[in-house]
KETORTI-566374 format. One record per residue (C-alpha): x, y, z; residue in one letter. Coordinates in steps of 0.1 Angstrom, whole numbers, plus 5000, padded with zeros to 4 digits. Example, Ala and Ser with C-alpha at 12.3 -4.5 7.8 and 13.67 -1.06 7.14 Angstrom:
BEGIN
512349555078A;513749895071S;
REM end
This chain:
BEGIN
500050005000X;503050225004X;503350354967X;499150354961X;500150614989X;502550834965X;499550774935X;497551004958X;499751244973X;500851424940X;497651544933X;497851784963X;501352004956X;499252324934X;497352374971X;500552374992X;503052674974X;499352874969X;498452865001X;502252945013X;502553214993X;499553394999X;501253445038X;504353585023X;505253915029X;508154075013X;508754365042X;512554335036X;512654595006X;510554845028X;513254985046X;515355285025X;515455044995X;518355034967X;517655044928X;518254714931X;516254624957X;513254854942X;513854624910X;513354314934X;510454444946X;509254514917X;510254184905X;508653994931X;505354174923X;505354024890X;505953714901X;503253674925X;500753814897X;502553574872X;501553254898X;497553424903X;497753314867X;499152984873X;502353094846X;505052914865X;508052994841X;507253364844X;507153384881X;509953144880X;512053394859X;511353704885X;511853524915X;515253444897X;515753794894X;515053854928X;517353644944X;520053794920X;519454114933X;518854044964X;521153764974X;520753865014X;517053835015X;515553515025X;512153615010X;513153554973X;514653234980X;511653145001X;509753244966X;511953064942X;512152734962X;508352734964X;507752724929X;510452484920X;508552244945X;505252294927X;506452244894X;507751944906X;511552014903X;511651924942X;515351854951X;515952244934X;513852364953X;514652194988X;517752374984X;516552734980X;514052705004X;517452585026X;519252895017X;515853115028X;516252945066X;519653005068X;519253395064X;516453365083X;515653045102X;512253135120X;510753195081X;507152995093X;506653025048X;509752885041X;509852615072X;506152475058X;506952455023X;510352295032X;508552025051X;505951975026X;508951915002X;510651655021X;507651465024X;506651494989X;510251394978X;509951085002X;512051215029X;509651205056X;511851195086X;513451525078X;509851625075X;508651555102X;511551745119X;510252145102X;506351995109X;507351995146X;508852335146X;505852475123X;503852365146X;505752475173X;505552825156X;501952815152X;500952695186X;502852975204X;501053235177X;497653065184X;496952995152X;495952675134X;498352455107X;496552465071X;494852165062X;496752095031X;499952095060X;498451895082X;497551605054X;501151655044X;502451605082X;499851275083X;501651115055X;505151185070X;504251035105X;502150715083X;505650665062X;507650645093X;504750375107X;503750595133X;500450535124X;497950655155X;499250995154X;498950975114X;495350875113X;494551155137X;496251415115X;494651335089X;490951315102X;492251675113X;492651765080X;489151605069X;487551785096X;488652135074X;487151985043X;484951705050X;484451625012X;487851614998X;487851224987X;491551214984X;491951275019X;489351045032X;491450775002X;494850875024X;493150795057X;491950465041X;495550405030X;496750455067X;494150195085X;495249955056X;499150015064X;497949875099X;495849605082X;492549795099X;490649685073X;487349765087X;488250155089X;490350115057X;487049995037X;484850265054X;487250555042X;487750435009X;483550405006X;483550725019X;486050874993X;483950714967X;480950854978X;482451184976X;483551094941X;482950794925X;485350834895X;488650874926X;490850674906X;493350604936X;490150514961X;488850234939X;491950104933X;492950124975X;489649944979X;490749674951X;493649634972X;492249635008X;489849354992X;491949144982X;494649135009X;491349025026X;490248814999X;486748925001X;484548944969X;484549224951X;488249284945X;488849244908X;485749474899X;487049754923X;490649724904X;489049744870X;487250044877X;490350164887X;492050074853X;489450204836X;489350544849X;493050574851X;494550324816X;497450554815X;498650484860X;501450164857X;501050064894X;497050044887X;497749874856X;500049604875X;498149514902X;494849454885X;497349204861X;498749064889X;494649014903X;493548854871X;496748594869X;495848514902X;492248424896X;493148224867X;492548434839X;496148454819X;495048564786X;493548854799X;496248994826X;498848944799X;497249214780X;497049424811X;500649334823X;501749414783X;499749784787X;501149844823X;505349744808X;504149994782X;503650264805X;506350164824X;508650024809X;512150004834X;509549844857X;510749474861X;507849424884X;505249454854X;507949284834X;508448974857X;504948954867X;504548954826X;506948674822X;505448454846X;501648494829X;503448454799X;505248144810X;501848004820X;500348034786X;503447854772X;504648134754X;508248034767X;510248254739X;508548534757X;508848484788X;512648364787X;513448734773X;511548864802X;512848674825X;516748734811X;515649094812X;514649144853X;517748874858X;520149124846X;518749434864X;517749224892X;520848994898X;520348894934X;516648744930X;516848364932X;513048324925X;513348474890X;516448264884X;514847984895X;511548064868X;513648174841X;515747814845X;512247644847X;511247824815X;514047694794X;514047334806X;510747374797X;511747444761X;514047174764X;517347414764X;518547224798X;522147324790X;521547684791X;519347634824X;521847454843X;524247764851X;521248004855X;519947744885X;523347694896X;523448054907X;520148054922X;520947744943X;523947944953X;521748294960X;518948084980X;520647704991X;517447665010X;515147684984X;513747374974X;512247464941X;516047574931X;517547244936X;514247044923X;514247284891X;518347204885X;517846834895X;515146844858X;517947014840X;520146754850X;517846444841X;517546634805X;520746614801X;521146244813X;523646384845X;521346144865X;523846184894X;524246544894X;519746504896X;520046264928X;522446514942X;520146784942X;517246614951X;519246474984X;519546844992X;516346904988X;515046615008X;517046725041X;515747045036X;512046875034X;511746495043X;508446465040X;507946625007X;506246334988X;506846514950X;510746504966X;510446134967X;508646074939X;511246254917X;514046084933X;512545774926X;511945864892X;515645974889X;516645634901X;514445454878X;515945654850X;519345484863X;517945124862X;518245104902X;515044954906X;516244894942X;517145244952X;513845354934X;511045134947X;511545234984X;511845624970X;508545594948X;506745394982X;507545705006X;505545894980X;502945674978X;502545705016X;503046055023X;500746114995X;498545864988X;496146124965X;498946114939X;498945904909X;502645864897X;504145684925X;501745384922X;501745394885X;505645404885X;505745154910X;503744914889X;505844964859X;509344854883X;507244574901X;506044414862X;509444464853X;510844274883X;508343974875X;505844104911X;502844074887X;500344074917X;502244344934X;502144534900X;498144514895X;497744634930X;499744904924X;498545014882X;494944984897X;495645224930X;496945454905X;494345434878X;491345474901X;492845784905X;494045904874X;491245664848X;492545884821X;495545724818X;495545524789X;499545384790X;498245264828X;495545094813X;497544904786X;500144804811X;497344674833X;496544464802X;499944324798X;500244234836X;496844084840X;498043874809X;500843784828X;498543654856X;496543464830X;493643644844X;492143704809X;488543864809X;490544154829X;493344164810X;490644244779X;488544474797X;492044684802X;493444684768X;489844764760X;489745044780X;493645124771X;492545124732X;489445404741X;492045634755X;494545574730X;492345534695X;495745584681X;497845304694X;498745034678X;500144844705X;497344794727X;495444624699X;498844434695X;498344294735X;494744214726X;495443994698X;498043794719X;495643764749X;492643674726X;494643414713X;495343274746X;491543274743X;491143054712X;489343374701X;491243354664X;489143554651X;488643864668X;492643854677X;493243864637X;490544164635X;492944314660X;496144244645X;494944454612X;493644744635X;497344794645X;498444774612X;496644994599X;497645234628X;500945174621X;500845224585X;499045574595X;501445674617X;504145614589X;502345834568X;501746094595X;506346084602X;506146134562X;503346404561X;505446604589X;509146554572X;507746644542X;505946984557X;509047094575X;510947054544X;508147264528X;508147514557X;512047584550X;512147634513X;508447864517X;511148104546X;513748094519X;511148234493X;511047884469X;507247944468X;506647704440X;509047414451X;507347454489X;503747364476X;505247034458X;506346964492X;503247074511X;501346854483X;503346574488X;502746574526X;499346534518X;499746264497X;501046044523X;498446194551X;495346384536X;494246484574X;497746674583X;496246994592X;499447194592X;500447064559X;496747214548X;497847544565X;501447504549X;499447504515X;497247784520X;499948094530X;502147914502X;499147964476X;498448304493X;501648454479X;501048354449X;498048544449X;495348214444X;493048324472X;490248114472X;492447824467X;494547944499X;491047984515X;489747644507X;493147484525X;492547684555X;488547584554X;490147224554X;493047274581X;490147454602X;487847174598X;490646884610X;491647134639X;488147114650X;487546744648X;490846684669X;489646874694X;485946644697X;
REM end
């Protein structure tokens, strides 16, 4: 909530010099002036007129003069710095108003615009310090801070969490002008620094009542919401996006809000629009990466991700994504170094060492994988994925015996998960436990039924067992999940057989082999649409489409070879043609996806 904070606070700066100025008094030049301090005076006229007209370079020009004639009065500078504050070249201006108090160190003008500087240029604990003796000053002469001060002095005491004193400031300042809604926003933003959310949600209602389209106040609520996670959170942020497209911080968080509620394709766009507006901001561009990443746009993401590694190069967590994201795209070699360094930033992150122990299995370095997966296991014993992947690692070594008892301390710890049993079953068929095996395949498919390899090695085991009506209701079952398989049908026909059902295991001997001639022609329709692919990039437009045509030769239904066709035909300017291959390449899509 601190920098929703600063999204409010720069709205208030044009109130502060105005109201500071309109106390000054320039009584200096009154006493037997100079021609040079007649010209300041005069100067100093013109640039309080030029300010009445909000012209900030023309009263900044004559309070320039001023101070050049009059280098010994601290009214000028007092002038000068005020209006370098307001136009919002702050650190100037801090320093004139500096040079003001030392000539004269009880000017009340230039102590109140001084603190209102520090704490607009986030310096609040020097603030505070010229608040104190404003107020000091204005005690002793019975009279009462401004309110614009007083909001200022609120958010110095809430950025140095002193946040009782800050809330009561600030309802001080409310009291002066109950219906200014970026006050009662502020006040909101100080109950939810204390996680008050009760009084945070009333202010901001209260804001919004005093004006709904408050940019900052439905966007604070958004916030206070969510940090709750009560209902209403993600309508209360896109209000605020809508009202304000062009505020980065608004435009983050409501990504950030729509990746967390499961709706990628959306906060990409926002997180896209928010690096846009923002664009050294490796918040918006990690949080970017990671939506990305989710949405397997890896290409993306990776540049992202290199991008806030090298701005950012102490943060283990995006080494440890930015490694996941290119094992992911299968570049395990490049991964290795860039999860090396995050085990070495964060040694007791487990997700480091389980992310570098899958670069090392890529890579076959199945030792290097144990290793790190050791590590993680002291760091977490009874982390059943741990297990599980250690087993897996092991099994990947053919150590059956260092795997099973891995894979059963999965199974245990977890008994929800599907692997471990189905993993198991696998070693225990290949160690001739066939009973052990069915035990385990059927634990595992009971909870993942989908599974059609479990399924088919069911088959094979029940087979095995000679227990035949279940070994054909598997394969069965294995050849509805996997219509494409020839094997299953394969395992059929030999347990048929063992039957006597000739018949039907001949029927299924041709299913496969006509599944297997298929998926020839499918490894011919997709060497033969590469090859097309490559000469269409290299501008052989007319040698690509007797490639793409010969793909489809050998597999009519190859949809990509259809779209190959179509942008082939498209440059050569045959448009329905090129519109008829993508009617067809749409059509297959479609069909795949029933």
């Amino acid at each position: 909530m601190g920098v929703s904070m600063h999204i409010a606070n720069t709205r208030l700066l044009t109130s502060v010099v105005i109201a500071a100025f309109v106390t000054f008094a320039f009584a200096a030049f009154a006493q037997g002036p100079s021609p040079s301090l007649k010209q300041a005076d005069i100067d100093y006229r013109s640039g309080f007129e030029a300010l009445s007209r909000n012209d900030l370079n023309t009263a900044l020009q004559d309070f320039e003069k001023v101070v050049r004639l009059a280098p010994t009065a601290e009214q000028g500078y007092s002038a000068l710095g005020a209006v370098l504050v307001r136009m919002g070249r702050t650190s100037e201006g801090i320093r004139e108003l500096e040079k003001a108090l030392t000539i004269k160190s009880n000017d009340s003008s230039a102590q109140l615009n001084l603190a209102v500087a520090y704490e607009q240029s986030e310096q609040p604990a020097k603030a505070l310090l010229w608040f104190a003796k404003v107020e000091t000053t204005s005690r002793v002469e019975k009279r009462s801070l401004p309110a614009y001060a007083i909001a200022a002095y609120a958010r110095a005491l809430a950025a140095t969490q002193q946040f009782s004193p800050a809330v009561t400031r600030m309802k001080e300042a409310i009291a002066e002008d109950p219906r200014n809604a970026e006050w009662q926003d502020e006040l909101g933003s100080i109950y939810a620094m204390q996680k008050d959310w009760p009084n945070a949600k009333s202010a901001f209602t209260t804001a919004l009542e005093a004006n709904p389209n408050l940019a900052t106040a439905h966007f604070h609520l958004g916030a206070a919401l969510e940090a709750q996670n009560a209902p209403g959170a993600l309508d209360e942020l896109t209000k605020a996006y809508q009202l304000a497209p062009q505020n980065s911080v608004i435009a983050l968080e409501l990504g950030q809000s729509l990746a967390a509620a499961g709706d990628d394709e959306q906060a990409v766009q926002v997180l896209r629009h928010a690096l846009e507006l923002d664009p050294a901001s490796t918040a918006a561009a990690y949080q970017l990466g990671l939506a990305l990443q989710r949405t397997d746009k890896m290409n993306d993401a990776i540049s992202l991700f290199q991008r806030v590694a090298a701005a950012e190069t102490g943060n283990a967590e995006v080494l440890i994504n930015l490694g996941l994201a290119l094992c992911q795209m299968q570049m395990a070699k490049e991964a290795v170094p860039v999860l090396q360094h995050a085990v070495a930033l964060a040694h007791e992150n487990i997700t480091a060492h389980q992310n570098l122990a899958a670069a090392y299995v890529q890579l076959s370095q199945f030792d290097d994988a144990v290793g790190e997966l050791r590590t993680a296991l002291k760091l977490s014993p009874s982390a059943p994925q741990l297990h599980y992947n250690l087993g897996l690692a092991f099994k990947m070594q053919d150590d059956a015996a260092d795997a099973i008892p891995e894979l059963e301390s999965a199974e245990k710890l977890d008994p929800s998960m599907p692997e471990p049993p189905f993993v198991l079953g696998v070693l225990y068929m290949q160690a001739g436990r066939y009973a052990d095996a069915a035990r385990e395949l059927n634990t595992s498919l009971k909870l993942q039924p989908d599974n059609g390899d479990g399924w088919a090695t069911l088959g094979s085991v029940y087979s095995k067992l000679d227990k035949l009506p279940e070994a054909v209701a598997a394969l069965q079952e294995a050849i509805r999940r996997l219509p494409e398989q020839p094997d299953p049908h394969l395992t059929l026909a030999a347990v048929l057989v063992k039957q006597n059902h000739i018949s039907e295991a001949t029927a299924e001997r041709k299913i496969a082999a006509g599944l297997m001639h298929a998926h020839m022609n499918r490894q011919q329709a997709e060497v033969a649409t590469n090859s097309a692919n490559s000469l269409l990039k290299s501008g052989k437009v007319e040698n690509s489409i007797i490639e793409f045509r010969n793909a489809l030769s050998y597999d009519p239904d190859y949809a990509e070879a259809h779209v190959g066709l179509a942008n082939a035909l498209q440059q050569q300017g045959k448009v329905a043609e090129a519109a008829v291959e993508r009617q067809k390449a749409d059509m297959l899509k479609k069909q795949s996806q029933r």
